[in-house]
C-alpha positions in Angstrom: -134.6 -30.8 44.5 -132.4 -28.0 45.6 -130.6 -26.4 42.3 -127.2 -26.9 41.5 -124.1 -24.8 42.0 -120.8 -25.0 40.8 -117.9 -22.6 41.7 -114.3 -23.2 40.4 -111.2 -21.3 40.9 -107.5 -21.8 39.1 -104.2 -21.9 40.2 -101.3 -21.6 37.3 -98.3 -23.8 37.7 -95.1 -21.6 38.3 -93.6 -21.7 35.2 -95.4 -19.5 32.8 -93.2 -17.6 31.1 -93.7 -15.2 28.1 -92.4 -16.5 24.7 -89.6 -14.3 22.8 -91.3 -15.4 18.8 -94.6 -13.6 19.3 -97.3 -15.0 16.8 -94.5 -16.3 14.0 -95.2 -19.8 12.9 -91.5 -20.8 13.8 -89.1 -20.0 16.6 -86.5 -17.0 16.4 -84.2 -17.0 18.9 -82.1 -13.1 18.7 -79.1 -11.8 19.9 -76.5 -8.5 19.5 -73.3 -9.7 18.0 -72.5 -6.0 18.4 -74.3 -3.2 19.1 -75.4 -3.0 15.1 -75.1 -6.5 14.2 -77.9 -8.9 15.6 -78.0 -12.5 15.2 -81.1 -14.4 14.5 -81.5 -17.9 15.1 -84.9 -19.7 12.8 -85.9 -23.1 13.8 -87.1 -25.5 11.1 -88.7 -27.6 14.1 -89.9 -26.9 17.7 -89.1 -29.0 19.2 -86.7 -31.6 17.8 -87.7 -35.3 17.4 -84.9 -37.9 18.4 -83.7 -39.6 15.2 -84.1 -36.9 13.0 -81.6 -33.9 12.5 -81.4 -30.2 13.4 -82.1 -27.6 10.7 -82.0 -23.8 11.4 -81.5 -20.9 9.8 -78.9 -18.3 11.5 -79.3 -14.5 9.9 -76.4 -12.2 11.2 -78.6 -8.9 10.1 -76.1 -5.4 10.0 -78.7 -2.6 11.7 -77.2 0.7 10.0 -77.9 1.8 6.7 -76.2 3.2 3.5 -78.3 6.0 3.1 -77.9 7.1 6.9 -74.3 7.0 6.4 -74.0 9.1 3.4 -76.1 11.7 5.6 -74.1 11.6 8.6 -70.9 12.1 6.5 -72.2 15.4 4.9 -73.9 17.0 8.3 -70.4 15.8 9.9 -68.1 17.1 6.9 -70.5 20.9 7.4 -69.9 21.1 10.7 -66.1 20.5 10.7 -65.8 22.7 7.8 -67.7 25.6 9.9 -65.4 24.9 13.1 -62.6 25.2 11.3 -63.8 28.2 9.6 -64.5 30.3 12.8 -61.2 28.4 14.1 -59.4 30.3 11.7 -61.2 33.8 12.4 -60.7 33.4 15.9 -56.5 32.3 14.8 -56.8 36.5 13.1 -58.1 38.6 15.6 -56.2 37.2 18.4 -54.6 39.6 20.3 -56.1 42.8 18.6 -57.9 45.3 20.6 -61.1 44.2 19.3 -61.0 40.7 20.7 -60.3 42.4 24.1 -63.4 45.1 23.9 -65.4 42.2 22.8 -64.6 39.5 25.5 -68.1 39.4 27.0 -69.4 38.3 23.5 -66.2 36.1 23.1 -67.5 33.6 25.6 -70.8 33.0 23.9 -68.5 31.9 21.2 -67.5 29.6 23.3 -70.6 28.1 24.4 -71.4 27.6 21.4 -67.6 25.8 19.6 -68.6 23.5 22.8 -72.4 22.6 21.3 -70.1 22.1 18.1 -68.1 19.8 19.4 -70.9 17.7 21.0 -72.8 17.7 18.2 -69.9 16.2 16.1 -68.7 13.7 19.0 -72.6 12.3 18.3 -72.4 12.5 14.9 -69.0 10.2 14.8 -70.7 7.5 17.6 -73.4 7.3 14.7 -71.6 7.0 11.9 -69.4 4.7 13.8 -73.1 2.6 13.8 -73.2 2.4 10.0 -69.8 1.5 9.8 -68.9 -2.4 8.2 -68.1 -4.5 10.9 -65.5 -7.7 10.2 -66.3 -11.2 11.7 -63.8 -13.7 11.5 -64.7 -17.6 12.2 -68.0 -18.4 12.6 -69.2 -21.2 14.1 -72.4 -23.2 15.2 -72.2 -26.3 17.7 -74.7 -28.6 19.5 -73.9 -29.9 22.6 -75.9 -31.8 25.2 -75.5 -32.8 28.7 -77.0 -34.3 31.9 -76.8 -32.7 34.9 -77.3 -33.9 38.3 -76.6 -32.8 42.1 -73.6 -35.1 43.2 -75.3 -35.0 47.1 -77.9 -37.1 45.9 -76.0 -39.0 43.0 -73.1 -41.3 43.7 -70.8 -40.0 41.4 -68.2 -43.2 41.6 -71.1 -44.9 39.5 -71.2 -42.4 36.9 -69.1 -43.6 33.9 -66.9 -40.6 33.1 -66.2 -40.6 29.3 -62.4 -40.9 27.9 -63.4 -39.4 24.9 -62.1 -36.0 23.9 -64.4 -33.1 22.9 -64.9 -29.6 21.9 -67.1 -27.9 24.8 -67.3 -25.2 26.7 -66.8 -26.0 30.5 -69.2 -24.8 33.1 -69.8 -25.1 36.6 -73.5 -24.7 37.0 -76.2 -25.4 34.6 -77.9 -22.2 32.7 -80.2 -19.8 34.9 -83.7 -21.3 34.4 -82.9 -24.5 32.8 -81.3 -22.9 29.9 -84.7 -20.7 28.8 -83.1 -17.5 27.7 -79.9 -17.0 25.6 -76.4 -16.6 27.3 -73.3 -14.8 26.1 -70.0 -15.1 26.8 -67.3 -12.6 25.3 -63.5 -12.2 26.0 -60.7 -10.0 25.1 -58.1 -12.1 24.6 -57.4 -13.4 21.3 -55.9 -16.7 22.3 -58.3 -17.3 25.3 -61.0 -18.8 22.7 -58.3 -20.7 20.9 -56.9 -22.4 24.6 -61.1 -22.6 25.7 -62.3 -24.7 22.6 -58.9 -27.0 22.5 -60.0 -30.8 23.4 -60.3 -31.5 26.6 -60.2 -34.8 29.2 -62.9 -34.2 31.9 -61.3 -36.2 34.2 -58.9 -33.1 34.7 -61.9 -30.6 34.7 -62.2 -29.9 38.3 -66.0 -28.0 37.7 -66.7 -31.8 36.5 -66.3 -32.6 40.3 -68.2 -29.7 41.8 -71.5 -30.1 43.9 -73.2 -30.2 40.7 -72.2 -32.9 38.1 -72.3 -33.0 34.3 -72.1 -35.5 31.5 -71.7 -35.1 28.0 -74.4 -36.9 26.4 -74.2 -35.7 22.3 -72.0 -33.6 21.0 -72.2 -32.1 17.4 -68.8 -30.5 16.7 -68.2 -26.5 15.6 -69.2 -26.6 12.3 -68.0 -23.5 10.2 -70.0 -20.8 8.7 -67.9 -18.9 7.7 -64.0 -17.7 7.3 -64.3 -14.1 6.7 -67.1 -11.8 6.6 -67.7 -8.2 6.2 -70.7 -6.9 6.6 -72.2 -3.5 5.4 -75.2 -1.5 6.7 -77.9 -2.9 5.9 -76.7 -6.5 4.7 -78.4 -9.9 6.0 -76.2 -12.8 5.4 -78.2 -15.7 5.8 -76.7 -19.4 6.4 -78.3 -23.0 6.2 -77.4 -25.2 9.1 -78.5 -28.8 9.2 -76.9 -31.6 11.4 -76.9 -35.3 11.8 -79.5 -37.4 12.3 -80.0 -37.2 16.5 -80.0 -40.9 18.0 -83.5 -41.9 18.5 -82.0 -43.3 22.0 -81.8 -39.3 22.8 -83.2 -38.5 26.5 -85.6 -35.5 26.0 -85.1 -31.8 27.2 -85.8 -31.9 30.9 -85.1 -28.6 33.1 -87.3 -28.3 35.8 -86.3 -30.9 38.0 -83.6 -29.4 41.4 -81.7 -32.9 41.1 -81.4 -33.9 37.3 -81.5 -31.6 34.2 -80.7 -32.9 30.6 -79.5 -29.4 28.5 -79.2 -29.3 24.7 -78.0 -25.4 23.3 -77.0 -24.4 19.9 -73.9 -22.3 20.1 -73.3 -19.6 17.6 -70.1 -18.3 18.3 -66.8 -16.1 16.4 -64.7 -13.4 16.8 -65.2 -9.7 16.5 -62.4 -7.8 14.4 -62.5 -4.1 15.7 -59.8 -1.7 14.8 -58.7 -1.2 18.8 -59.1 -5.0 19.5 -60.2 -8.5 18.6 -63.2 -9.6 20.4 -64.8 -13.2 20.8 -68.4 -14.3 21.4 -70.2 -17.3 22.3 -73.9 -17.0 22.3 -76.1 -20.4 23.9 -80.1 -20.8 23.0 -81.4 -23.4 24.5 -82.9 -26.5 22.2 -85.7 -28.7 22.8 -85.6 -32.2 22.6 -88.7 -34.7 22.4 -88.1 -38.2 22.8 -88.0 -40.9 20.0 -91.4 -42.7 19.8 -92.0 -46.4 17.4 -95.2 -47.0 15.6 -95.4 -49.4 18.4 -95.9 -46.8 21.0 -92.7 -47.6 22.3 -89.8 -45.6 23.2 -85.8 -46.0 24.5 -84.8 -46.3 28.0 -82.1 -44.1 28.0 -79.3 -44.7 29.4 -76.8 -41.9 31.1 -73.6 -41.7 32.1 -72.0 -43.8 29.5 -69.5 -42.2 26.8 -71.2 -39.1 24.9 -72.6 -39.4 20.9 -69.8 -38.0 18.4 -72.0 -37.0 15.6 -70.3 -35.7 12.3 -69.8 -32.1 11.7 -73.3 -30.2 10.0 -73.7 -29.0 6.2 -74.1 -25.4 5.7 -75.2 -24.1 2.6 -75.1 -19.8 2.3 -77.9 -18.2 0.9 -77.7 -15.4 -1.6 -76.8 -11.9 0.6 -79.7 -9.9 0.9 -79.6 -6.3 1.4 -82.1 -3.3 2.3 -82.5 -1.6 -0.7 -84.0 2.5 -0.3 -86.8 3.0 -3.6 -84.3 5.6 -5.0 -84.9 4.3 -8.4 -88.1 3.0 -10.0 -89.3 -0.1 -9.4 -91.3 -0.9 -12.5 -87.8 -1.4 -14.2 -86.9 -3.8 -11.3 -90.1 -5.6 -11.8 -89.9 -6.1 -15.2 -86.3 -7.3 -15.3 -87.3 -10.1 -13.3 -90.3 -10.8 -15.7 -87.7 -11.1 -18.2 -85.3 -13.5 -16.5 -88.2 -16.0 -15.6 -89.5 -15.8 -19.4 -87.3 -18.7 -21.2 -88.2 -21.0 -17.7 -91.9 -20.5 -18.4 -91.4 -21.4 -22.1 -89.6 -24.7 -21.2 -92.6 -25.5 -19.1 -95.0 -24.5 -21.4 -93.1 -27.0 -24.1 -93.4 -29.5 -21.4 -97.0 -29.3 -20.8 -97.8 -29.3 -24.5 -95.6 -32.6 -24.9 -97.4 -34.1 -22.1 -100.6 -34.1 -23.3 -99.9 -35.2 -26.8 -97.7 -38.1 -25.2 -100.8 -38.7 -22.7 -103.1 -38.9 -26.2 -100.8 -41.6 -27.4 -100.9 -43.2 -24.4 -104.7 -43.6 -24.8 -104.9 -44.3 -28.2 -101.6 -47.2 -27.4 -103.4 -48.9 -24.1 -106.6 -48.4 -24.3 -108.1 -51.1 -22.0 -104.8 -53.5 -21.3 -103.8 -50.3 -19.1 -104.9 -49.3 -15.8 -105.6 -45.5 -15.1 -102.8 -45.9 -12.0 -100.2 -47.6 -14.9 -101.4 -44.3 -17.6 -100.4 -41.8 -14.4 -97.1 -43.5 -13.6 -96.4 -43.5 -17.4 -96.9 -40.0 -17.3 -95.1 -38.7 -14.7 -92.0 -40.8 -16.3 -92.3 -39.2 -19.4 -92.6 -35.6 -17.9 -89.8 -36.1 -14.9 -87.6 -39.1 -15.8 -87.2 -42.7 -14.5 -85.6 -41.1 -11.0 -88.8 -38.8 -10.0 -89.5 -40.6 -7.3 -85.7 -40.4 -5.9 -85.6 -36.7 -6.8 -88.9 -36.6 -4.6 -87.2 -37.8 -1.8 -84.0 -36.3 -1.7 -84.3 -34.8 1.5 -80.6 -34.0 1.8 -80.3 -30.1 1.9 -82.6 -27.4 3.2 -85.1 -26.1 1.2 -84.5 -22.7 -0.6 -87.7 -21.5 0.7 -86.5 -22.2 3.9 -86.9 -18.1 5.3 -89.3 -16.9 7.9 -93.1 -18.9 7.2 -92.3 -19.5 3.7 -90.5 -22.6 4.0 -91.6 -26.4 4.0 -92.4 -28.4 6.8 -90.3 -31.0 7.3 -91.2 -34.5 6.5 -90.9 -37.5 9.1 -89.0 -40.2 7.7 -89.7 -44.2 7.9 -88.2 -45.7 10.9 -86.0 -48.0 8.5 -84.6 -44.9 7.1 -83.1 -43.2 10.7 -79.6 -44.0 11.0 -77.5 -43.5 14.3 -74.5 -41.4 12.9 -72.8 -42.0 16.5 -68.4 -42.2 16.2 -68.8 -44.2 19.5 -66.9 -47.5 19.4 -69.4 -50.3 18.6 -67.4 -52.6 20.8 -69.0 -50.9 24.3 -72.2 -50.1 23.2 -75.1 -51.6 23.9 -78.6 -52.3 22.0 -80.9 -49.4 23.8 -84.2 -51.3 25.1 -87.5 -50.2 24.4 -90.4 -50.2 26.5 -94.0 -49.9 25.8 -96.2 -46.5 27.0 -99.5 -47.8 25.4 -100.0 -50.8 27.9 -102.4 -50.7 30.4 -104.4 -47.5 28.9 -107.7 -46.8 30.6 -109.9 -43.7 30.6 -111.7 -44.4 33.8 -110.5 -45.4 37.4 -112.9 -46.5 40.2 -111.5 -44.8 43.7 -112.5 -46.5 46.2 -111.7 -46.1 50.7 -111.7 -48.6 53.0 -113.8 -51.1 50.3 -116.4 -48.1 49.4 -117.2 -46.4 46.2 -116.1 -42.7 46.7 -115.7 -41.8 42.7 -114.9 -42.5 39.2 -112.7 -40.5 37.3 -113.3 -40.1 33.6 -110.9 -38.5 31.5 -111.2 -37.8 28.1 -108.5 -39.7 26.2 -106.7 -42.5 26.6 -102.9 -40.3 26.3 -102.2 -36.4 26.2 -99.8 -34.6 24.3 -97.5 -32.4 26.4 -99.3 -29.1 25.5 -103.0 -30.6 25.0 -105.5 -29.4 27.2 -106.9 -32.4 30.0 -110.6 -32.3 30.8 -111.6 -35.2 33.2 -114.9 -35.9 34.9 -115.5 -36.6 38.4 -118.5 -38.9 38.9 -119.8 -39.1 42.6 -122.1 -41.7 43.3 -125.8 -41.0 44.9 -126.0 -44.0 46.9 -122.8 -43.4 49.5 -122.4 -43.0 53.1 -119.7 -40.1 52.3 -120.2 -36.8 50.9 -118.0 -34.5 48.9 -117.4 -30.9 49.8 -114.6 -30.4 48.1 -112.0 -31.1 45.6 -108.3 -29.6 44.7 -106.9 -31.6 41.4 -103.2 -30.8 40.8 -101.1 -31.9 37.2 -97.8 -33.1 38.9 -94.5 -34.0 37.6 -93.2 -37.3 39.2 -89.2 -37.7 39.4 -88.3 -41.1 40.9 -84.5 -41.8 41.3 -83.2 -45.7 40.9 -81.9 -46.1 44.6 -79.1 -48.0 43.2 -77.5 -44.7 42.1 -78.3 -43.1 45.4 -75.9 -42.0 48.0 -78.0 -42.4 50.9 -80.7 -45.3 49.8 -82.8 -43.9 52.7 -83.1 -40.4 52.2 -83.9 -40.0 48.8 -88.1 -39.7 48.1 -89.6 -39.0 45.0 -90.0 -35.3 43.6 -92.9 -33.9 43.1 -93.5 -30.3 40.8 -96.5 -29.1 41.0 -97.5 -27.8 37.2 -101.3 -26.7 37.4 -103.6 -26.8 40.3 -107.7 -26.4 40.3 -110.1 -25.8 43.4 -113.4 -26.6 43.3 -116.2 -26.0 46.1 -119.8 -25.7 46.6 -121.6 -28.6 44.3 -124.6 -29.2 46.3 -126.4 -31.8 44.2 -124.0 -32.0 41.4 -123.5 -35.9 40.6 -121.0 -34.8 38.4 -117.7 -32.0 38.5 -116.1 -31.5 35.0 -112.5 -30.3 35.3 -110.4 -28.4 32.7 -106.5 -28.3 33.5 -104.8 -25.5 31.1 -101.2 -25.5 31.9 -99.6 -22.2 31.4 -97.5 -23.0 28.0 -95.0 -21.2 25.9 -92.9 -22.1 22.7 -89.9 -21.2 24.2 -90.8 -23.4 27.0 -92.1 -27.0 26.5 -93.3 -29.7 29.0 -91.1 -32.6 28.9 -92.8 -35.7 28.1 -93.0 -39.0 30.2 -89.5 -40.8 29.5 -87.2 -43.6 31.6 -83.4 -43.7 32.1 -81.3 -45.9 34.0 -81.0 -43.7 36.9 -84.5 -41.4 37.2 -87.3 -41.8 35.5 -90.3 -39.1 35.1 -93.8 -39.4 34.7 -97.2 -37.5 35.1 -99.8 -38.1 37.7 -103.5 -36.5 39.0 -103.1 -35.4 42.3 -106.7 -35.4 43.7 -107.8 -33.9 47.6 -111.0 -34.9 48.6 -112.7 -33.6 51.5 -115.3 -35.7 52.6 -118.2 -36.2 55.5 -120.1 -38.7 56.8 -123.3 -38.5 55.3 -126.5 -38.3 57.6 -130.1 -36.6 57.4 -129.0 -33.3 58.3 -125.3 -33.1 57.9 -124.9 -29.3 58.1 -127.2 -28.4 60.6 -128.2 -28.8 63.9 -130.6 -28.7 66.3 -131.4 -25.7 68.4 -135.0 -25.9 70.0 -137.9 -28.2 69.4 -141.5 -28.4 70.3 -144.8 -29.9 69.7 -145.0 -27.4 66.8 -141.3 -28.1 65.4 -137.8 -27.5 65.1 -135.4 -24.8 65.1 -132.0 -25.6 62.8 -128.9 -23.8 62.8 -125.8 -24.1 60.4 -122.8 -25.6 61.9 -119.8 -23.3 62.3 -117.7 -26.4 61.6 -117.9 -29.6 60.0 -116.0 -32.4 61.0 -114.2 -34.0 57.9 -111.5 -35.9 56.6 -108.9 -35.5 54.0 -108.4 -38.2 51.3 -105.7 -38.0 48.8 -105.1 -40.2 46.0 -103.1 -39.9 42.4 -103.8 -41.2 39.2 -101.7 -42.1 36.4 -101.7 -39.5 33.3 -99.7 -41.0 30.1 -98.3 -37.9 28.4 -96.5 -38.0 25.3 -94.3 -35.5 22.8 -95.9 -34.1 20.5 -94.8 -33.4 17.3 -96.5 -30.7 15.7 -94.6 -26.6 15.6 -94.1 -25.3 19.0 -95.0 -28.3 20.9 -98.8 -27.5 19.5 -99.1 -24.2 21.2 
């Protein structure tokens, strides 16, 4: 039997793209304020699950120092003190006759008062640096919205919302979907002040461009702060947490042409500088992953009906932190904090100590009328109080811990417990449906053409997550009259648009986007081709999962290209010359076969772990 042989070549999908938070555990999002402040934007989750809330962590970091200030000053102060010296030389001899015998030598002088004044016009642009810099009202806001191309979309069936919010208006959706952060900065001090006013978007003429938007949730600007100053070297660090989302929540989707459904965090505020009064609006894009039951169900979403008013966030400021320089010793600092966690460690030492004796009583008192579950639950009443288990719970503020990897991972709560904060009137709104993603799972599909076996495909689980690896199996049967010479499987995104929303019924097909693509040729012999799809992925960037609204829904498919002959004794060869002592074979130049093409179903869901899993 002739040996087997196996080549594979890859094709990545076209939307690799590098990720901005490196090998942290957590996404950081970063941004200049000014050109020494930076804002940094901490995720507690990447992505964000419908029905749970937002938390973050947004550090406005100052990028001069103290001591480089102090240094700056004194080489400044030494040379204005020396130009003013020579200044007043110069101020002396002016006039005399040795300023005029000397005037070859006096324009050195001047080359060099000129390297002066350079040095000291540098010197001010860096102290300048490590100057404090004022910010005045700042704000965070979540906003999302659905986008779609009003030439495909009839916009007279688009429910335009009455309701009056606080958002910036645009024209286009974000370059790329909304992957990178955008500023926006003005001048004028009352152009943010007439920009963030409520607004109707039935007067909003970019709401009637060629491309369409919708409000879909809206959390409004929730304050950080008033006033701030901040001095080299300071990090001000601020707790954000929203709402619960509604679990009814459309994911992120931005890689469609037609539809695109955008959530950003805005961080935004206004610059006090002593010429002017600068504002800024910075947008990161936020990933959304839709809501899924124990039941393996999840919401069909519906669009274009009046936007989610959620209540404002809770911020919480950390203590200020501060670069500090090891001027002075830090054994003293260290054992000043060993003093001030002293009396906590003798309250817990008491504790302990009054435990076990009160667990000794508690085995003396029971003995066998107690089980060891009943003795534990005794004891952890005696040692926390009757409301441990609420005080276990309590899931209402961000944890202290909550800074770079040191913080908890957030827990998931009950279904029972998420609660739709939405301000929409109850009178219009609906019960969301639900539909089922777990019916109808299989892990093998029999392809067959015109009534005949040509494969099975055999993938290895019954449902992906959107970042998980596929590997899937292509089993060829021996006994066929076809043969396979080769095979191209393609991961495709599937966008099919309800043709009741359509403005021409007839002219709208379904979208495909490619996302990974795989050759494979030369298997002579090989009953079976294994298949590894790795999709280019990125923290930053994550697949949407499969999801249904009331006008598009999207899914994931297996596209596979066969290329197939008829099988006969000697399929790629023919005959050249033949006598009584045999023939002479020769390779064909060209084989005559066909093209089959056929897709197959791929349920892919969101996942929930940090970065999508990546």
């Amino acid at each position: 039997m002739a040996e087997a042989v196996f080549i594979c070549t890859t094709v990545r999908g076209r939307w690799g793209q590098a990720t901005r938070s490196g090998m942290r555990s957590h996404r950081v999002d970063t941004a200049l304020v000014k050109e020494n402040v930076r804002l940094e934007v901490v995720y507690e989750r990447n992505p964000s699950i419908a029905g749970e809330s937002v938390g973050l962590v947004v550090r406005l970091r100052h990028l001069g120092s103290v001591q480089a200030q102090l240094q700056l000053s004194e080489r400044l102060q030494e040379l204005e003190q020396a130009r003013n010296s020579r200044q007043f030389q110069k101020n002396g001899e002016r006039g005399s006759l040795i300023s005029t015998l000397w005037s070859a030598l006096s324009q050195e002088e001047r080359f060099r008062e000129e390297d002066t004044e350079r040095q000291i016009e540098d010197l001010e642009r860096q102290k300048a640096f490590n100057q404090p810099v004022d910010l005045l009202s700042f704000y965070v806001q979540l906003v999302g919205q659905f986008w779609y191309s009003s030439e495909v979309l009839d916009m007279r069936k688009m429910q335009y919302t009455n309701k009056l919010i606080a958002a910036q208006s645009q024209s286009s959706p974000p370059v790329g979907g909304g992957g990178s952060p955008t500023i926006s900065s003005r001048n004028e001090l009352s152009e943010p002040i007439a920009h963030f006013v409520d607004t109707d978007l039935h007067s909003d003429p970019a709401s009637q461009s060629v491309k369409g938007h919708l409000p879909l949730v809206v959390v409004p600007q929730t304050l950080l702060f008033g006033e701030l100053s901040l001095k080299p070297g300071e990090v001000r660090v601020f707790h954000f947490r929203s709402a619960a989302l509604p679990q009814n929540l459309p994911p992120s989707y931005t890689l469609g042409d037609t539809f695109k459904i955008l959530y950003q965090l805005q961080v935004g505020g206004i610059i006090h500088c002593q010429a002017s009064i600068d504002s800024v609006m910075f947008s990161f894009p936020l990933n959304v992953c839709s809501y899924l039951n124990e039941e393996g169900c999840q919401y069909i979403h519906e669009l274009g009906h009046d936007p989610v008013i959620l209540p404002v966030g809770q911020v919480k400021e950390r203590a200020h932190l501060q670069r500090r320089r090891s001027t002075q010793s830090t054994f003293t600092r260290h054992r000043s904090s060993i003093h001030s966690i002293m009396p906590s460690f003798q309250d817990r030492f008491n504790i302990l100590e009054n435990s076990k004796k009160h667990f000794k009583e508690l085995l003396n008192s029971e003995r066998e009328d107690c089980t060891d579950e009943q003795l534990v639950e005794k004891l952890l009443t005696f040692q926390f109080g009757e409301n441990y288990t609420q005080e276990i719970n309590d899931d209402s503020e961000l944890s202290e811990s909550f800074e770079e990897a040191q913080y908890r991972e957030p827990r998931h709560l009950p279904i029972s417990q998420h609660r739709n904060n939405s301000l929409v009137d109850d009178k219009v709104s609906q019960k969301p449906l639900l539909h089922s993603v777990m019916d109808n799972l299989r892990k093998e599909y029999l392809v067959n053409r015109n009534g005949e076996n040509i494969c099975t495909i055999s993938l290895s689980k019954l449902f992906y997550g959107v970042n998980d690896e596929i590997d899937l199996t292509i089993l060829i049967p021996q006994k066929s009259n076809y043969k396979v010479t080769g095979v191209s499987t393609a991961l495709e995104l599937l966008e099919l648009v309800n043709p009741d929303y359509l403005v021409n019924q007839k002219s709208k097909k379904a979208q495909r986007y490619p996302v990974y693509e795989e050759h494979s040729i030369c298997f002579e012999g090989c009953n079976d081709i294994p298949i590894k799809l790795l999709p280019s992925r990125s923290p930053t960037n994550i697949y949407p999962n499969q999801f249904r609204t009331n006008i598009f829904q999207l899914s994931w498919t297996l596209c596979f290209k066969f290329v197939i002959v008829e099988k006969t004794e000697s399929d790629t060869l023919v005959e050249v010359y033949k006598d009584r002592n045999g023939a002479l074979l020769q390779a064909k130049e060209q084989l005559q076969g066909e093209k089959f093409v056929f897709r197959v179903p791929l349920v892919v869901l969101g996942s929930s772990k940090q970065l999508g899993g990546w």
